[in-house]
PAZAPA-883986 format. One record per residue (C-alpha): residue number from 1; z, y, x; residue in one letter. Coordinates in steps of 0.05 Angstrom, whole numbers. Last residue first. Example, Ala and Ser with C-alpha at 12.3 -4.5 7.8 and 13.67 -1.06 7.14 Angstrom:
BEGIN
+-----+--------+--------+--------+--------+
| num |      w |      v |      u | residu |
+-----+--------+--------+--------+--------+
|   2 |    143 |    -21 |    273 |      S |
|   1 |    156 |    -90 |    246 |      A |
+-----+--------+--------+--------+--------+
This chain:
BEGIN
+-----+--------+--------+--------+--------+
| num |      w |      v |      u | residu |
+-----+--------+--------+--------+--------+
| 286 |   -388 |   -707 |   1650 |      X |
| 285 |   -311 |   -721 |   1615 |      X |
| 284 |   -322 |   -746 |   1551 |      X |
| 283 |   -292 |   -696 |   1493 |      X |
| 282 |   -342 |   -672 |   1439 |      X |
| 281 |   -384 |   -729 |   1453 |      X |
| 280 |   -344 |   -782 |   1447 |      X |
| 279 |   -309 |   -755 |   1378 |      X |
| 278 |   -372 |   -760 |   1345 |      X |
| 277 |   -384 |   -831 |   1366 |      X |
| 276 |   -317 |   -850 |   1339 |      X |
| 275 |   -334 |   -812 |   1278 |      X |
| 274 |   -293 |   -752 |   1264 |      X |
| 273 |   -232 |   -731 |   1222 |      X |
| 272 |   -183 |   -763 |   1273 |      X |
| 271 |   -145 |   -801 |   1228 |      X |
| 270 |   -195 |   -827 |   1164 |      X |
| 269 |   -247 |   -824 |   1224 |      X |
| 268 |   -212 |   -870 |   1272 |      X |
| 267 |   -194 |   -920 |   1199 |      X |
| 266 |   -269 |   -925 |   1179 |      X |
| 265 |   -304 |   -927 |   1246 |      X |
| 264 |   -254 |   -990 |   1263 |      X |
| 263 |   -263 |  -1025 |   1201 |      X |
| 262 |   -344 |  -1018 |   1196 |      X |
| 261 |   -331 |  -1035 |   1280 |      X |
| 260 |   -299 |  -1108 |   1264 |      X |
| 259 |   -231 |  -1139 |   1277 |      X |
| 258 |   -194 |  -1085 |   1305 |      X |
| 257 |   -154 |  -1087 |   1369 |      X |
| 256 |   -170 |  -1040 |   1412 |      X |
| 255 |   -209 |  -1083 |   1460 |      X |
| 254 |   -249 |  -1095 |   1395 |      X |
| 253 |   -267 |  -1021 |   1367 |      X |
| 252 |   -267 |  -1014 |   1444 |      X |
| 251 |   -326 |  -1059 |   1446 |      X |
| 250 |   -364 |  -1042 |   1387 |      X |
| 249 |   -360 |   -966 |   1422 |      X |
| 248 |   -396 |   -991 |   1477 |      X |
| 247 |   -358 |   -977 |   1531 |      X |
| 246 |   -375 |   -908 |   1580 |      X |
| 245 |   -303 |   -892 |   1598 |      X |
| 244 |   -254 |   -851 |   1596 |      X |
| 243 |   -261 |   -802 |   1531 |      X |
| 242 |   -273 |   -865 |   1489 |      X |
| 241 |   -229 |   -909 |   1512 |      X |
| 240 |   -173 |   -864 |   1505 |      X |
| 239 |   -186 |   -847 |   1436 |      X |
| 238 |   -192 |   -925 |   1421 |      X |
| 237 |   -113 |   -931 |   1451 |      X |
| 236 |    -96 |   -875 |   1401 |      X |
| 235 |   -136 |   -905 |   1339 |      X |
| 234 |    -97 |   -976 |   1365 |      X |
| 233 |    -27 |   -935 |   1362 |      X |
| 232 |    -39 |   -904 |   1295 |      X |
| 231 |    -77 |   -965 |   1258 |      X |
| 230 |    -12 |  -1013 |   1282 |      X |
| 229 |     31 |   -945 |   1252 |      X |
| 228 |      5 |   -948 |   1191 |      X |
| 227 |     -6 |  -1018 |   1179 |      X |
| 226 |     68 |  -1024 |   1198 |      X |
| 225 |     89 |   -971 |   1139 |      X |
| 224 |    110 |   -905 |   1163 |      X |
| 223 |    171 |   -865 |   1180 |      X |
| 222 |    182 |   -901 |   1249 |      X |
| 221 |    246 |   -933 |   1248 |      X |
| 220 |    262 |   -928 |   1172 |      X |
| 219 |    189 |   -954 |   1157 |      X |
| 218 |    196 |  -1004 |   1207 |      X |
| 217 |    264 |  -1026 |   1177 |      X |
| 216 |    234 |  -1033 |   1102 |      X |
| 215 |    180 |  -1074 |   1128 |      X |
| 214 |    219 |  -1115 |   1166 |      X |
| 213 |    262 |  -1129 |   1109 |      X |
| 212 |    198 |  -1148 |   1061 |      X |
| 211 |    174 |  -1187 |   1114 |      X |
| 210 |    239 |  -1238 |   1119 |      X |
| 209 |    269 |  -1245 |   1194 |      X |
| 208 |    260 |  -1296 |   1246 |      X |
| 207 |    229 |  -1260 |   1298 |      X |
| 206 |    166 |  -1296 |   1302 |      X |
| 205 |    161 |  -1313 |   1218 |      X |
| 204 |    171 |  -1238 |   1213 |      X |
| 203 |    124 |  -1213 |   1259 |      X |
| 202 |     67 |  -1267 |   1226 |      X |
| 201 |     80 |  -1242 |   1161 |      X |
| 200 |     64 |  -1161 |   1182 |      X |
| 199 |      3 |  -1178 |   1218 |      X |
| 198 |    -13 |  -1172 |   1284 |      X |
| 197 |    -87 |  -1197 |   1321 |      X |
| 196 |    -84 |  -1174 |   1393 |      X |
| 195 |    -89 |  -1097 |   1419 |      X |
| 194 |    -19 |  -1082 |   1388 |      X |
| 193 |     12 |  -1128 |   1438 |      X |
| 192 |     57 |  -1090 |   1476 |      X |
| 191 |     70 |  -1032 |   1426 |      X |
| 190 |     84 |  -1093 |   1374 |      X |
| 189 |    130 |  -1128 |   1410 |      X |
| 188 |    176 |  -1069 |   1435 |      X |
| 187 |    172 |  -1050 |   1362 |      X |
| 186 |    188 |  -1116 |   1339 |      X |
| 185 |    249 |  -1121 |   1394 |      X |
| 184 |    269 |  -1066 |   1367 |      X |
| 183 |    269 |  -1088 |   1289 |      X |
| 182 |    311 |  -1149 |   1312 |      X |
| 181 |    351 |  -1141 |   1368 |      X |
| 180 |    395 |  -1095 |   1357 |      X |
| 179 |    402 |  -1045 |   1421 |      X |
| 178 |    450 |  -1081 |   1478 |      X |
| 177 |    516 |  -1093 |   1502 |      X |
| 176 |    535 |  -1109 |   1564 |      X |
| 175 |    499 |  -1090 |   1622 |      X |
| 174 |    452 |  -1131 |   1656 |      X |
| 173 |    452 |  -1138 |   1730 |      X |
| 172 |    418 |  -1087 |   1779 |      X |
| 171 |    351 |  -1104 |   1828 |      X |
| 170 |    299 |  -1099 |   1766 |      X |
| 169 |    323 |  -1036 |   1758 |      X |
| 168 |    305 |  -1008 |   1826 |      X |
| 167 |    234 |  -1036 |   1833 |      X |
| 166 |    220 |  -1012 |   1761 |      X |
| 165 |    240 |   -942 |   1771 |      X |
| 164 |    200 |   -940 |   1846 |      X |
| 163 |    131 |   -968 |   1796 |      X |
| 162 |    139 |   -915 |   1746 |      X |
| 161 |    143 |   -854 |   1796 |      X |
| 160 |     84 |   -887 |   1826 |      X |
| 159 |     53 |   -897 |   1762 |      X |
| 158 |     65 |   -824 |   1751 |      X |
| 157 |     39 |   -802 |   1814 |      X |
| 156 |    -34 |   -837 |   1803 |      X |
| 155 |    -40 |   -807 |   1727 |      X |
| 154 |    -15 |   -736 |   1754 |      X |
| 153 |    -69 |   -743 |   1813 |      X |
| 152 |   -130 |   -762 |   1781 |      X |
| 151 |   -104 |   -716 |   1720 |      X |
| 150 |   -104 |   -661 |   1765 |      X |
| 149 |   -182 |   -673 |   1795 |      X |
| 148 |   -206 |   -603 |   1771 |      X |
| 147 |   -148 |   -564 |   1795 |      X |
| 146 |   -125 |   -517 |   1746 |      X |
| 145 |    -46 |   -517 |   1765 |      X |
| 144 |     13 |   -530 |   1721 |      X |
| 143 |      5 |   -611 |   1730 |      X |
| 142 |     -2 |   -607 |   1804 |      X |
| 141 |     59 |   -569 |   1813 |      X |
| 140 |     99 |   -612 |   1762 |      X |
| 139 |     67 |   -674 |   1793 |      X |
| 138 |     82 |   -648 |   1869 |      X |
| 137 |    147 |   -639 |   1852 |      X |
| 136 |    168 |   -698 |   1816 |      X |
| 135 |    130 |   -746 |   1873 |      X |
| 134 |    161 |   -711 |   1919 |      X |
| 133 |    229 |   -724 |   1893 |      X |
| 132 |    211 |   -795 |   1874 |      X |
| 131 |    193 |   -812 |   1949 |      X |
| 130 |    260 |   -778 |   1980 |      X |
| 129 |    301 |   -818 |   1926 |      X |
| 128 |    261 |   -883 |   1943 |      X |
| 127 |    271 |   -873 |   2022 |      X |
| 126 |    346 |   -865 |   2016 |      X |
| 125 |    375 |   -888 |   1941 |      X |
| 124 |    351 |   -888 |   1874 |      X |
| 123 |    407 |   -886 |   1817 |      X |
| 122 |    377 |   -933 |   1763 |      X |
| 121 |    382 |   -922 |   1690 |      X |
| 120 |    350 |   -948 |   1626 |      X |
| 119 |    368 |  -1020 |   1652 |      X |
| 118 |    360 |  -1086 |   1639 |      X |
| 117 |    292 |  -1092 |   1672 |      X |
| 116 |    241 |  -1150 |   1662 |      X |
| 115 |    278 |  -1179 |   1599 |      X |
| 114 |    267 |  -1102 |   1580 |      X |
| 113 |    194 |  -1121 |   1564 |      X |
| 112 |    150 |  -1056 |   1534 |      X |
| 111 |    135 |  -1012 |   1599 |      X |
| 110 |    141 |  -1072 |   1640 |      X |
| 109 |     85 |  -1119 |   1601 |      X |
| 108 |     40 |  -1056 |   1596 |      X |
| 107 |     40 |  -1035 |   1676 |      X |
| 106 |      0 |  -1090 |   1703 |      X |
| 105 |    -54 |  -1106 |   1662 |      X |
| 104 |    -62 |  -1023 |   1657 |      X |
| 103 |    -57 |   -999 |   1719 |      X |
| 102 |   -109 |  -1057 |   1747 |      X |
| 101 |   -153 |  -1029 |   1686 |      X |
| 100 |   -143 |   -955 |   1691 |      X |
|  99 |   -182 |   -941 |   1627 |      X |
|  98 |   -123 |   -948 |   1582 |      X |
|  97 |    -72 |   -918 |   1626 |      X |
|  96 |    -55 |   -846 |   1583 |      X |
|  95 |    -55 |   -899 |   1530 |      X |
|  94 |     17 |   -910 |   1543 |      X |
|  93 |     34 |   -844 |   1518 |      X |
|  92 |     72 |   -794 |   1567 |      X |
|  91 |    130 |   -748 |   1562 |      X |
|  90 |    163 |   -726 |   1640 |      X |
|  89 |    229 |   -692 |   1645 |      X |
|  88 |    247 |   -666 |   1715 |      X |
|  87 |    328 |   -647 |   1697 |      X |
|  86 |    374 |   -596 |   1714 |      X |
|  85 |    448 |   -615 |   1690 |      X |
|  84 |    469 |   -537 |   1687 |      X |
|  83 |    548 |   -521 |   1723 |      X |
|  82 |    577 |   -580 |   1755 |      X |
|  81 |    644 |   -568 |   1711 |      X |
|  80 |    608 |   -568 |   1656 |      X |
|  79 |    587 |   -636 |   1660 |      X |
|  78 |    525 |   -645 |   1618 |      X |
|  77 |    512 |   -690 |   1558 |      X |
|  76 |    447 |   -719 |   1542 |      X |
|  75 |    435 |   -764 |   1478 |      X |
|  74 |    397 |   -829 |   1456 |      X |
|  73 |    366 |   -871 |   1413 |      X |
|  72 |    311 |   -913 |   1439 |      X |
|  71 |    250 |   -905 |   1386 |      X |
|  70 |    198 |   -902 |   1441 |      X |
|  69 |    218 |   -918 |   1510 |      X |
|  68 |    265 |   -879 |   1550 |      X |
|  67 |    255 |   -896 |   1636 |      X |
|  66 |    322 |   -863 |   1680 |      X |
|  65 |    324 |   -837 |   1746 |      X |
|  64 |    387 |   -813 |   1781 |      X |
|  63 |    374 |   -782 |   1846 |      X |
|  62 |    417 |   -722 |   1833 |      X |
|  61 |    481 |   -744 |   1775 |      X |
|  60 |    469 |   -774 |   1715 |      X |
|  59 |    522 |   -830 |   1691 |      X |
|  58 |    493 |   -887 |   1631 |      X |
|  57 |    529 |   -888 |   1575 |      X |
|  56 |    504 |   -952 |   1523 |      X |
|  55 |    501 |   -941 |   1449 |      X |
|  54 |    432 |   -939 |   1443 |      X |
|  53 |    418 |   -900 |   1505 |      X |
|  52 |    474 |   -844 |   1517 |      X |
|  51 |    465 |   -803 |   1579 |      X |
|  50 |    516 |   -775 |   1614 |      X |
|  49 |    530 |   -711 |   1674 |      X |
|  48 |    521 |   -682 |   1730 |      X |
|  47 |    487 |   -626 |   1766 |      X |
|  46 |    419 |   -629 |   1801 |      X |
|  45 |    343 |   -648 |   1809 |      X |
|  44 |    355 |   -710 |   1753 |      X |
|  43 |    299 |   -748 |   1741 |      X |
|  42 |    268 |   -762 |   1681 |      X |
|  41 |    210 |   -810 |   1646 |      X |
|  40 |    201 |   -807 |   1578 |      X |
|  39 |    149 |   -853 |   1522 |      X |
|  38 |    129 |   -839 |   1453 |      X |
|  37 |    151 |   -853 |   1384 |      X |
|  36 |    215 |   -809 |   1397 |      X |
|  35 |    300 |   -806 |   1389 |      X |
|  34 |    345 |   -759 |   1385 |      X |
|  33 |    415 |   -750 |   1395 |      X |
|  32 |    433 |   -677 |   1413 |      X |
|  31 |    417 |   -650 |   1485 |      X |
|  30 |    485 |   -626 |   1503 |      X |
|  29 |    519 |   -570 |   1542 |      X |
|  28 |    470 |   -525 |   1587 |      X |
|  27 |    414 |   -572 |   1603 |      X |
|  26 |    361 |   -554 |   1646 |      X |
|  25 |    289 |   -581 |   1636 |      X |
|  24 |    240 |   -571 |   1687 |      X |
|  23 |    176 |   -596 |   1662 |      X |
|  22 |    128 |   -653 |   1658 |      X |
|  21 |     77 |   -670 |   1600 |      X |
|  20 |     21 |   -720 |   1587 |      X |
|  19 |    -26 |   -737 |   1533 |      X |
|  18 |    -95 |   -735 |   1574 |      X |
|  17 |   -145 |   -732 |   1522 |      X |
|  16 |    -95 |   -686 |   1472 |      X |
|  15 |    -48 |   -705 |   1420 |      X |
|  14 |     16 |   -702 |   1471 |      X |
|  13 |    -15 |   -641 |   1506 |      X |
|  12 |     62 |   -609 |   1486 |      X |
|  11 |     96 |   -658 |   1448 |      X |
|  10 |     96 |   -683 |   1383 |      X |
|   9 |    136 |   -745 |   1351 |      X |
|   8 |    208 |   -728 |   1352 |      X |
|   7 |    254 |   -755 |   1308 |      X |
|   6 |    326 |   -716 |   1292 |      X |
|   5 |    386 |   -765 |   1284 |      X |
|   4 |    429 |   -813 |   1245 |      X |
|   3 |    438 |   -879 |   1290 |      X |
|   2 |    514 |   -880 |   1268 |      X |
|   1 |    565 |   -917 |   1308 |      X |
+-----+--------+--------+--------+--------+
């Protein structure tokens, strides 16, 4: 099976202080295989149909929830016959939790650790279906209003959302067949850890491959070198920080993983054009 397909890496508000999207999404035929450096959440409103998730087909029918992390590979396929597959699709960044501390501790290690939940998919079932309709509704209602306390509420219904898919899939046996386990299981690692000390060596002694291959397959996975993307994901995390909360910015520079503030100023200004202190002011909430 070929993994050749289109990468996605922008979404609407996805650069923004609150990157996070939800829409109605219906699907005529087929969503083509994709894949994305951030993270999706959908539920299915009506119609049928599949989903392929690295090489796994999962069935999508109403009440169907399913949880895509970055860089999974997959495809959407509707049953004709049902007329449009009509989907709530939601697009978030994990930093949308950075300065949610209990949120945070707590939702990292399932976001990123599959161990935890073998499954993309979970059909939800009687008072969990009702719950994550509501919740759907109310957060594409709440997120397409001007309410001055939406992203209170989004950020609150999300985890929510987040918290009924991981209930259900932690309930269901492992399928057969899973992604390769080498360069995913680095990304996984890295996306859950990316706060702490990584280097490129180190990865490669842990998952017992050579650097100069992991190199190479990060670069095919994500179009950049790890440094790259490390600086990318810890610049994002720092954003968050510093729109949320009142830190002192040699603190985030740490709790965001970089070993000294000179480093940290250097590298957030090289991809956000300002100075972390710059950046602070133009977009802390009062």
């Amino acid at each position: 099976m070929t993994l050749l397909q289109y990468h996605l890496s922008q979404y609407p508000n996805g650069d923004t202080i609150f990157p996070f999207h939800i829409d109605i999404h219906p699907i005529e035929r087929t969503f083509p295989t994709h894949r994305h450096d951030f993270l999706e959440c959908a539920y299915v409103q009506s119609g049928t149909g599949t989903e392929e998730v690295n090489g796994q087909s999962f069935s999508l029918q109403p009440g169907t929830l399913a949880f895509i992390r970055p860089f999974d590979t997959h495809a959407i396929h509707c049953d004709q016959t049902e007329g449009s597959l009509v989907l709530y699709n939601i697009n978030f960044r994990p930093e949308l939790f950075a300065s949610w501390e209990l949120a945070s501790s707590s939702l990292y290690p399932l976001l990123y650790e599959r161990s935890k939940w073998p499954h993309s998919h979970v059909q939800l079932q009687g008072e969990a279906r009702k719950r994550a309709e509501v919740l759907t509704k109310d957060m594409h209602k709440a997120y397409l209003s001007s309410s001055p306390h939406r992203y209170v509420r989004l950020q609150a219904q999300l985890t929510d959302l987040l918290l009924l898919f991981f209930e259900a899939a932690q309930n269901q046996p492992a399928k057969e067949g899973t992604r390769p386990a080498d360069t995913w299981q680095v990304l996984d690692y890295i996306h859950a850890h990316f706060r702490e000390p990584l280097r490129l060596k180190d990865l490669a002694s842990t998952f017992h491959v050579s650097a100069s291959y992991l190199s190479e397959k990060i670069i095919s996975m994500c179009g950049k070198p790890f440094t790259a993307y490390l600086h990318e994901l810890r610049v994002r995390h720092a954003c968050s920080l510093l729109h949320a909360t009142r830190m002192a910015i040699a603190d985030i520079a740490e709790a965001s993983g970089f070993v000294s503030i000179k480093t940290f100023s250097r590298v957030f200004k090289s991809y956000t054009g300002k100075t972390p202190s710059a950046y602070r002011k133009e977009t802390q909430w009062e």
